[in-house]
C-alpha positions in Angstrom: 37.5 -34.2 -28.8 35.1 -31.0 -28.9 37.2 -28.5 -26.1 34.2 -26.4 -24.9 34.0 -22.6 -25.1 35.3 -20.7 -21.9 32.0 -19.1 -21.4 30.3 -22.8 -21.3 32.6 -23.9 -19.1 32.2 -21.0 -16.9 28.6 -21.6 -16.8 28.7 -24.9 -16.1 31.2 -24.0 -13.1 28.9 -21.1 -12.2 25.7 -23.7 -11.6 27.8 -26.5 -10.0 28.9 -23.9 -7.9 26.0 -22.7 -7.0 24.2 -25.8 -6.8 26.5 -27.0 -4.1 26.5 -24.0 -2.0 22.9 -24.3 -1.7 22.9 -27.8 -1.0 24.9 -27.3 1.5 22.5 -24.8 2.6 19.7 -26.6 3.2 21.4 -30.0 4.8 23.0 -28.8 8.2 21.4 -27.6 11.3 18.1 -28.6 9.3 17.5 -32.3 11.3 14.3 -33.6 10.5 11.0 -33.7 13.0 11.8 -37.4 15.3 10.0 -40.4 13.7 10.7 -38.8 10.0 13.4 -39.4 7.2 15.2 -36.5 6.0 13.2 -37.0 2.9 10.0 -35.9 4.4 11.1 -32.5 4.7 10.5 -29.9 1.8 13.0 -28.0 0.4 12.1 -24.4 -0.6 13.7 -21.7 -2.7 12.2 -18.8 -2.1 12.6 -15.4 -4.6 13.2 -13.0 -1.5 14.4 -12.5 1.8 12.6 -11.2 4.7 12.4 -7.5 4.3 11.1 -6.3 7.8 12.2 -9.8 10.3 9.1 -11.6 9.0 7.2 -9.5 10.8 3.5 -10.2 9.7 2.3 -6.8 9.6 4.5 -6.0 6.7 5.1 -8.1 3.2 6.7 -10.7 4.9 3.5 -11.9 6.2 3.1 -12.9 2.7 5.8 -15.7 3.7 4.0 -16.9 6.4 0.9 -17.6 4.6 2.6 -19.5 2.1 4.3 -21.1 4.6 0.8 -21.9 6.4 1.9 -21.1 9.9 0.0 -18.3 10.3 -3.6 -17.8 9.6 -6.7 -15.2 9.2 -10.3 -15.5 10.1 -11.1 -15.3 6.8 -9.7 -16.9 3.8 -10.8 -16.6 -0.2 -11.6 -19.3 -3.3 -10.6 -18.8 -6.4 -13.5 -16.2 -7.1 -12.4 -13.9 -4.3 -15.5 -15.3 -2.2 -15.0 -15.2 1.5 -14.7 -18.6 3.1 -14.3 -20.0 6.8 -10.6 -20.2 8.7 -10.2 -19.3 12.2 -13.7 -17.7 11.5 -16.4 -19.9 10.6 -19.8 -17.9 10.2 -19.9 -14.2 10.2 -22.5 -11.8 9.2 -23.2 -7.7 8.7 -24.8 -6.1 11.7 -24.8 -3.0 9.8 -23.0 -0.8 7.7 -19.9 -0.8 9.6 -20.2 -3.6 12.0 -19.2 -7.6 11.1 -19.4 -10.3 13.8 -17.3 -13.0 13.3 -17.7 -16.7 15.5 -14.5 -17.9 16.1 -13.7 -21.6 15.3 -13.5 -23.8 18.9 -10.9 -26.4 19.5 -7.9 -24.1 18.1 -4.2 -24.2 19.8 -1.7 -21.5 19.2 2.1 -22.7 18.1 3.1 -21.7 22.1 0.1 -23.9 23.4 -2.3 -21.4 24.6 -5.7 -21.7 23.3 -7.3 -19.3 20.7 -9.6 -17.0 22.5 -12.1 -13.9 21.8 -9.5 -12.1 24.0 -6.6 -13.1 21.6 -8.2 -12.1 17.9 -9.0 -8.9 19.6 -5.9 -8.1 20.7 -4.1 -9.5 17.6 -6.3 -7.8 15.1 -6.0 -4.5 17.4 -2.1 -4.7 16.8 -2.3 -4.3 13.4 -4.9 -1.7 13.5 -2.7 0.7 15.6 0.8 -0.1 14.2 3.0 1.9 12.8 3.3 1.8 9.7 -0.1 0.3 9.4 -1.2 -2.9 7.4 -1.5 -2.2 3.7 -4.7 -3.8 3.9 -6.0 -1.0 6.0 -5.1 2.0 4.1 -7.9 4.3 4.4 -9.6 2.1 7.1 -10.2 3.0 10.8 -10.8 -0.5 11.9 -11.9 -1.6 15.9 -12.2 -4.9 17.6 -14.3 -6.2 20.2 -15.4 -9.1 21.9 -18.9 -10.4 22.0 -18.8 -13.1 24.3 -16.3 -15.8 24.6 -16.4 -17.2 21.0 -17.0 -14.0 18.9 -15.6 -10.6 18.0 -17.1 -7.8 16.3 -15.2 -5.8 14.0 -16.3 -1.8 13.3 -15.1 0.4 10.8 -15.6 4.3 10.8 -17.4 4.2 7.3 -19.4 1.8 5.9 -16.9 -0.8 4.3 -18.4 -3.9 2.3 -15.1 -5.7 2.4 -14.3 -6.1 5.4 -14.7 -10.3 5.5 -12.3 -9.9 2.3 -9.6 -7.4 4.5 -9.4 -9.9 7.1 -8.4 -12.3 4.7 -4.9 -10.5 4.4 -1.7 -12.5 5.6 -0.9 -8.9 7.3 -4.3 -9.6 9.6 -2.9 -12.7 10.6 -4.2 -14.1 14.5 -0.9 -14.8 16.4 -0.3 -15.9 20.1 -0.2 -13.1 22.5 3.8 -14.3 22.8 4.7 -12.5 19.7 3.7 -9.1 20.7 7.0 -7.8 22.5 7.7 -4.6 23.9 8.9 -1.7 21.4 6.0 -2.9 18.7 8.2 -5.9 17.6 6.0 -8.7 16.4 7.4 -12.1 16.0 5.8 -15.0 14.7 8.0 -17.7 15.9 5.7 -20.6 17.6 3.2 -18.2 17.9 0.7 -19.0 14.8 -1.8 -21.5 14.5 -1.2 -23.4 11.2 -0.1 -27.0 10.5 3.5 -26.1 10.2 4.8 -23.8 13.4 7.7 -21.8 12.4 10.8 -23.4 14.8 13.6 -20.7 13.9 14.4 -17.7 11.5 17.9 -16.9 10.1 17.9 -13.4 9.1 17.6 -13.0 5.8 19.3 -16.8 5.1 16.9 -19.7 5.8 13.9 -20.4 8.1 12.6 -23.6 9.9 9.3 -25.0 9.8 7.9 -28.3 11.4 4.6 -30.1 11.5 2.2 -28.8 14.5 0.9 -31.8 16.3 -1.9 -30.1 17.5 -3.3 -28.6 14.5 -7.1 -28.2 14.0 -7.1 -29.2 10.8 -5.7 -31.8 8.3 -2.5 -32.8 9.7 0.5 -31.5 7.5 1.8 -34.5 5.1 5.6 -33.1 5.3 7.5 -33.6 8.6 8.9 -30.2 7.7 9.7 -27.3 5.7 13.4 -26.3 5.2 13.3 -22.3 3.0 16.1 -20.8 1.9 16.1 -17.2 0.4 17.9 -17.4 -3.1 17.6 -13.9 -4.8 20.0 -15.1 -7.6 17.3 -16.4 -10.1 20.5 -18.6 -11.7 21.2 -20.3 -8.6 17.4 -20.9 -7.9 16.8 -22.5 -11.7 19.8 -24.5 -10.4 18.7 -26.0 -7.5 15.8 -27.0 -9.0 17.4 -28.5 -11.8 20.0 -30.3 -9.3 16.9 -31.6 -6.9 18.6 -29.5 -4.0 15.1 -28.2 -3.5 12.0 -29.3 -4.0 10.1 -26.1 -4.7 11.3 -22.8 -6.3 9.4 -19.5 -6.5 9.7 -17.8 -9.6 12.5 -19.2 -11.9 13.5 -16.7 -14.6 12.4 -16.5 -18.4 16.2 -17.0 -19.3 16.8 -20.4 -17.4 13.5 -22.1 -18.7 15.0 -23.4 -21.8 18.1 -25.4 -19.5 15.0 -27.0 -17.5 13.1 -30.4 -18.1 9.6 -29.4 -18.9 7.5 -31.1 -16.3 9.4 -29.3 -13.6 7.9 -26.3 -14.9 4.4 -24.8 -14.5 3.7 -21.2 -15.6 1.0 -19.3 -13.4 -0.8 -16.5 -14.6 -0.6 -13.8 -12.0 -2.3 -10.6 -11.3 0.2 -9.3 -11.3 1.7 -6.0 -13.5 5.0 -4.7 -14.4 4.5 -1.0 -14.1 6.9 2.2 -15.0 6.1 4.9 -12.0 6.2 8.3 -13.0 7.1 11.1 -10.4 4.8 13.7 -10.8 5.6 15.8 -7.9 9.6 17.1 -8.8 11.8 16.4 -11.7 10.6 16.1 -15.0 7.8 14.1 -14.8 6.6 16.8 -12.7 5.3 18.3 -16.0 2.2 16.0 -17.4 3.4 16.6 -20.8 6.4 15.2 -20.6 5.2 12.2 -18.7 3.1 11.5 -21.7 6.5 11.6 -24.1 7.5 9.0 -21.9 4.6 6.8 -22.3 4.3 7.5 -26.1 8.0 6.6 -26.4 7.4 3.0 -25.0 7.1 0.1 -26.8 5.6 -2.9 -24.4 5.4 -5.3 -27.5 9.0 -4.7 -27.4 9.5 -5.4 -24.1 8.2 -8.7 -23.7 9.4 -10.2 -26.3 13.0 -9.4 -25.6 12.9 -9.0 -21.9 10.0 -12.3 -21.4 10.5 -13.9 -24.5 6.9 -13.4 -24.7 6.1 -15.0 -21.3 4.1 -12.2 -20.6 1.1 -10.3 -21.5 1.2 -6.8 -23.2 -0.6 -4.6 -20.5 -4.1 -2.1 -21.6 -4.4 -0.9 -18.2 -2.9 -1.2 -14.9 -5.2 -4.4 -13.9 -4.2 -7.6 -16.3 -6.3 -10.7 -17.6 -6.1 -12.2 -14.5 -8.9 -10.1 -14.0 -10.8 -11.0 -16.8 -13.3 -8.7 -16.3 -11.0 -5.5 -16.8 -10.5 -5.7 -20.0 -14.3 -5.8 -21.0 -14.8 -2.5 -19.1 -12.1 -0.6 -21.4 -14.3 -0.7 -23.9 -17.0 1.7 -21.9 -17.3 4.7 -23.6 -16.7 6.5 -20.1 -12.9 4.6 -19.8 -12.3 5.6 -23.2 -13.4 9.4 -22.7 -11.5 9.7 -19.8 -8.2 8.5 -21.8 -9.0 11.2 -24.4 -7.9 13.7 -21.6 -4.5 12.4 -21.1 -1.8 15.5 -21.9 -0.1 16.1 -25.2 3.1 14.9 -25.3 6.1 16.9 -25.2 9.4 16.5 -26.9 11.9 15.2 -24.4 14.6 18.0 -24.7 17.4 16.1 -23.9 16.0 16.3 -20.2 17.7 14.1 -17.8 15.8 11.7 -15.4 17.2 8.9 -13.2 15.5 5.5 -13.7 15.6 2.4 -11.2 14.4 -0.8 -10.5 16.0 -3.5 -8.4 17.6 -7.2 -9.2 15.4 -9.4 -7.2 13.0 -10.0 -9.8 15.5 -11.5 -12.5 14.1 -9.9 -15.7 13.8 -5.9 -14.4 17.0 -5.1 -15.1 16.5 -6.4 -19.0 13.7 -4.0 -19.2 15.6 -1.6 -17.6 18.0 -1.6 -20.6 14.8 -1.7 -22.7 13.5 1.3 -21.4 16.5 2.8 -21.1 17.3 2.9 -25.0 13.3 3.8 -25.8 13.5 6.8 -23.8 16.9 8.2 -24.8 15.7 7.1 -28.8 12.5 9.8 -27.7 15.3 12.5 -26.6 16.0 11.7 -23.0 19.1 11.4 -21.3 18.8 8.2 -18.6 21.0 7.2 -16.1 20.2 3.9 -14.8 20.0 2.5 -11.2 19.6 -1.0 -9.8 19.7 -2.8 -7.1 18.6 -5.7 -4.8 15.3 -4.4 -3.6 15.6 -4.3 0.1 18.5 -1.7 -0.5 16.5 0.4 -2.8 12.7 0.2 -2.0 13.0 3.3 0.5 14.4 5.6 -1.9 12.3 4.7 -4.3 9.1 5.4 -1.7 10.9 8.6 -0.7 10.8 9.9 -4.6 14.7 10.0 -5.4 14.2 8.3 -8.6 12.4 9.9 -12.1 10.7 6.6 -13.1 10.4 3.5 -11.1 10.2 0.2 -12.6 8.6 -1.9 -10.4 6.7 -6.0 -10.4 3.4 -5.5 -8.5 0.7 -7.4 -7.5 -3.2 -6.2 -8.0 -5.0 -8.2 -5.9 -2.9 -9.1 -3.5 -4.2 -8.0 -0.2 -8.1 -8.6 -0.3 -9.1 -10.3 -3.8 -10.1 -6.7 -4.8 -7.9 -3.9 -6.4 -9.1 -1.1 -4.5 -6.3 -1.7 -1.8 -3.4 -1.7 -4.5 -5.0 1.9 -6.4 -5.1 3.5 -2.4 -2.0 1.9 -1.6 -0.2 3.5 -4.8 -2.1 6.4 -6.5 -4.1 7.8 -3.4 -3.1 10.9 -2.0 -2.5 9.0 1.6 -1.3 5.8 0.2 1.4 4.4 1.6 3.5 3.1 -1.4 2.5 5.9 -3.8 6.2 5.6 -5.7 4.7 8.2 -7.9 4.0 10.5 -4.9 0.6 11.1 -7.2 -1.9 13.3 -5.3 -5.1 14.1 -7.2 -8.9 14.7 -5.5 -10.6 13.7 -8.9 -9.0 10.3 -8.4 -9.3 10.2 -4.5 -13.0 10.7 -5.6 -13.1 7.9 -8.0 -11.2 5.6 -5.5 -13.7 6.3 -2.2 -16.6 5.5 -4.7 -15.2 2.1 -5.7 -14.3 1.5 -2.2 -18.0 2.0 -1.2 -19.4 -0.2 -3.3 -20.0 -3.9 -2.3 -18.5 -6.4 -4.7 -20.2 -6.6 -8.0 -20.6 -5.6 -11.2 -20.9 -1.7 -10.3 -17.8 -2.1 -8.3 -16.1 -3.6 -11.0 -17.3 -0.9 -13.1 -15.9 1.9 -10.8 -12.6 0.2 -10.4 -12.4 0.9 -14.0 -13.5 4.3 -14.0 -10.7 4.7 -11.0 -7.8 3.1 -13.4 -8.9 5.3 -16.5 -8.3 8.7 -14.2 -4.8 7.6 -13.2 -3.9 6.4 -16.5 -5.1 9.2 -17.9 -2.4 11.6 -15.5 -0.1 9.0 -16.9 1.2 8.8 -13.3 2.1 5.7 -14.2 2.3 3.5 -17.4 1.9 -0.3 -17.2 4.2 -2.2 -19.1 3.3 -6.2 -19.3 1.4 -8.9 -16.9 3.9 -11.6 -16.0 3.4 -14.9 -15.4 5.2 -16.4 -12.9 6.9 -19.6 -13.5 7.3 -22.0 -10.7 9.5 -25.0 -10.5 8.2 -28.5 -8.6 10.5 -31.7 -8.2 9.3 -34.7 -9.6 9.0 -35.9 -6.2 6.6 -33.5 -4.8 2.5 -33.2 -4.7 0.1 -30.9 -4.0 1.6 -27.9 -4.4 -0.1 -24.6 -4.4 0.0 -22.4 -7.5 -1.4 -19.2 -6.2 -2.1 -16.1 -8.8 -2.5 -14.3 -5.0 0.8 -15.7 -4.0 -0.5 -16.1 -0.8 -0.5 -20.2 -0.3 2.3 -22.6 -1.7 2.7 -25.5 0.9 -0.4 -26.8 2.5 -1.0 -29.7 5.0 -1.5 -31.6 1.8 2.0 -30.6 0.4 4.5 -33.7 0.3 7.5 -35.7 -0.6 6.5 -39.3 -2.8 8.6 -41.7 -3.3 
């Protein structure tokens, strides 16, 4: 008889283990909706937990959409179009005016109806808080009603995507019950999709079940049961186990122990990206960012790190965006790279790298990077962390280099919102505390153009100028892999991550 190898039996000890905790996780205190079987509820893993109390006007309302409690005005197809939600005609009064009918018949989560009133005042919430939306970085943005069915939205300059803005999980319309005193904003039983959000555990499980009263196609699943599994191991587990049904973003590394048709690999626009600090330490100096970026090699990287899962990046937007790459071959991109500093020898110079564990192959490139930059002459000490313990200091510029899993499109179907949000001189998660007018320039003009082929165009001209500060150096475009139980339908597979279960979502069998 074969005795197994102490690190097999380990594993195997570490998934039953983990396995078992979660399902008993998601069984107690979880009782399904009355007239339903346990086995109409869905059980999700989810990467993350809440960073901000599921409060929608941060990330978190990112959970909410693909939870499809709460919803916008607006939403987009696969092209980026805008198409009808809680909205369902709209039209340009001018330059900086939209007015938007609002759809009839709609109940909040709490009962009340869905008035002109309400969208105001919701939409007005997010345009004064503080911090704001990232969706309206660089956008003074006004509400009003016109009449009892309509609001009109205003921005201070003209701003062709304003349908596409309001489109953001971080706009979402909630009940005037989750507005409390102090700016907190909570979401419980105060959306208006077809599951309403029942309770909230920290940063341990939430409750979803289905809204009776829902305008729309009634939800197929009696519930939604989420648990927040940061440990990719233990989320590769419950899928493998069936403890849950759905499971955001199983790691590279566990694919191989998981049957194939539980597996479905999602191209996402989204880019694994190295951010310089080119305000102190020694990426201050543009020369010696560009030793860093000469010293890196991405082919490297993915192949170890994704075992080639991934796509080498070219620029900062990936082939998601098909489009992208046919503008880097416009003579103007390619001029604008030729400026990019010499680079200078490394010196032995010391600079503190991080990135955090939530994503499970950062801290593999990590290492990676690690032993590139000290082969070019630099002398790294490495940080890492789960990410809500570590994404302030890394906003607040206490690392050298930032290695950070960020999505382009996320907030509007456009990339202008990520390049303000990270590289503009006001933007609100510029890791790379990068200031430059050239590039401010570049990102108003792209901003100011309505969506097209010229905007597309100045996008690129925008990502050339910031590549070539080398403020930041993208690495690879990841695909994210997503696990589904045999016994589950109609699951969203998002490259926006914005939807996952639908009304349509549900348990066969």
């Amino acid at each position: 008889m074969a005795i197994p190898h102490p690190k097999a039996v380990a594993a195997i000890f570490l998934t039953f283990t983990m396995a078992a905790s979660l399902s008993g996780c998601f069984a107690p205190g979880n009782t399904p909706a009355a007239g339903s079987s346990a086995d109409s509820r869905i059980k999700v893993a989810m990467l993350q937990p809440p960073r901000s109390g599921l409060n929608p006007l941060s990330d978190d309302a990112f959970k909410l959409s693909r939870w499809k409690t709460a919803e916008t005005l607006i939403v987009l197809d696969a092209l980026g179009d805008a198409q009808p939600s809680l909205s369902t005609a709209w039209k340009q009064l001018d330059g900086k005016t939209w007015r938007f009918e609002l759809r009839a018949g709609v109940k909040f989560h709490d009962g009340t109806p869905l008035t002109a009133e309400q969208v105001a005042a919701s939409l007005t919430a997010a345009a004064s808080a503080k911090p704001r939306p990232r969706i309206l970085d660089g956008v003074q943005l006004s509400v009003r009603t016109d009449g009892g069915d309509a609001v009109v939205v205003s921005t201070q300059t003209d701003d062709p995507l304003v349908p596409q803005r309001l489109s953001s999980p971080q706009l979402s319309i909630l009940a005037a019950s989750a507005y409390k005193p102090g700016g907190v904003v909570s979401p419980i039983s105060a959306g208006t999709g077809p599951y309403v959000l029942a309770s909230a555990e920290g940063t341990t499980s939430a409750t979803l079940n289905r809204f009776a009263d829902y305008w729309g196609e009634k939800a197929a699943s009696s519930g939604v049961d989420v648990q927040y599994v940061p440990d990719g191991t233990a989320r590769a587990a419950a899928l493998r186990t069936g403890t849950a049904d759905v499971v955001e973003a199983i790691p590279v590394g566990q694919v191989a122990q998981i049957k194939a048709d539980l597996i479905h690999e999602v191209p996402m626009p989204r880019t694994n990206t190295l951010y310089l600090n080119t305000k102190t330490g020694a990426f201050a100096d543009p020369s010696v960012r560009a030793a860093a970026r000469t010293s890196i090699d991405r082919a490297a990287i993915v192949e170890h790190a994704y075992e080639g899962r991934a796509d080498i990046a070219e620029g900062l937007l990936g082939p998601a965006l098909h489009w992208a790459a046919q503008e880097r071959q416009n003579a103007t991109y390619i001029e604008s790279l030729k400026k990019r500093a010499q680079a200078a020898p490394a010196g032995g110079r010391r600079i503190k790298l991080g990135t955090f564990t939530d994503r499970a192959e950062l801290p593999e490139v990590a290492v990676q990077l690690e032993q590139q930059l000290e082969a070019a002459g630099f002398i790294v000490e490495q940080v890492v962390r789960e990410y809500q313990h570590i994404e302030s200091d890394a906003l607040a510029g206490k690392f050298d280099a930032f290695i950070l899993s960020r999505a382009t499109v996320l907030d509007s179907g456009d990339p202008v919102a990520y390049m303000f949000s990270d590289f503009s001189c006001t933007g609100s998660f510029n890791i790379s505390q990068f200031c430059d007018a050239e590039v401010d320039a570049a990102l108003g003009r792209a901003a100011s153009i309505p969506p097209g082929p010229e905007r597309r165009s100045a996008i690129a001209a925008a990502e050339a100028l910031i590549l070539s500060k080398d403020a930041a150096v993208p690495l690879l475009h990841e695909r994210v892999i997503q696990g589904e139980s045999t016994g589950i339908r109609h699951v969203e597979r998002d490259p926006r991550e914005r939807a996952l279960i639908t009304s349509k979502t549900g348990i066969v069998g």
